[in-house]
C-alpha positions in Angstrom: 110.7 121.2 110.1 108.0 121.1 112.8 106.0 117.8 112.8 102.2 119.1 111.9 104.2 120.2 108.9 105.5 117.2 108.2 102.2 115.3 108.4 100.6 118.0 106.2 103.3 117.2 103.5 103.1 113.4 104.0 99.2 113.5 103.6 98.8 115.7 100.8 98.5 114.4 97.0 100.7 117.4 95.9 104.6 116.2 95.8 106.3 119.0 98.7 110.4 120.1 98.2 111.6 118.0 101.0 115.4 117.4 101.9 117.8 115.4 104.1 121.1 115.9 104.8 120.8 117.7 101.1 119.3 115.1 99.3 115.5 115.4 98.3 112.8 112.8 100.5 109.4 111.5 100.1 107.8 111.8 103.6 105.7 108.7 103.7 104.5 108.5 107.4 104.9 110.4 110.7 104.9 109.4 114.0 103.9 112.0 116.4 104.4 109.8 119.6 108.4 109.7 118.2 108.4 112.7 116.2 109.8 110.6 113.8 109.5 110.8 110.3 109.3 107.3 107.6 111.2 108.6 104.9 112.7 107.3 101.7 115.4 109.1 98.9 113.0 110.5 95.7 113.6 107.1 93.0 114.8 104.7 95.6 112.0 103.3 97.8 114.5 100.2 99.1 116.2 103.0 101.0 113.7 103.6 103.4 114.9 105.0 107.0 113.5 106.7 110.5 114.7 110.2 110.9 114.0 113.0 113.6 111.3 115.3 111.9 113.5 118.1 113.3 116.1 117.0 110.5 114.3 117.1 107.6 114.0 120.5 105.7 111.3 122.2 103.0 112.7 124.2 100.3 
């Protein structure tokens, strides 16, 4: 995924189809200086983690 994309998804009210390493993400910030994305698995918010942008995929 490209990082404008990921900031659309993270900054729109409507939930997007977002995965990890298979396993479906809520995008909650991204940083474009570290195209990075702030990313936690759907139903466990305590599992937050960094992650390249380049790693996360929209289905």
């Amino acid at each position: 995924m490209d990082k404008q994309r990921a900031k659309q998804i993270a900054d729109s009210p409507v939930m997007a189809n977002v995965t990890y390493n298979d396993t479906a993400v809520y995008i909650q910030h991204v940083s474009e200086e570290n195209d990075t994305a702030r990313i936690y698995p759907l139903g466990q918010p305590e599992n937050e983690q960094n992650v390249a942008v380049s790693q996360l995929a929209e289905n």
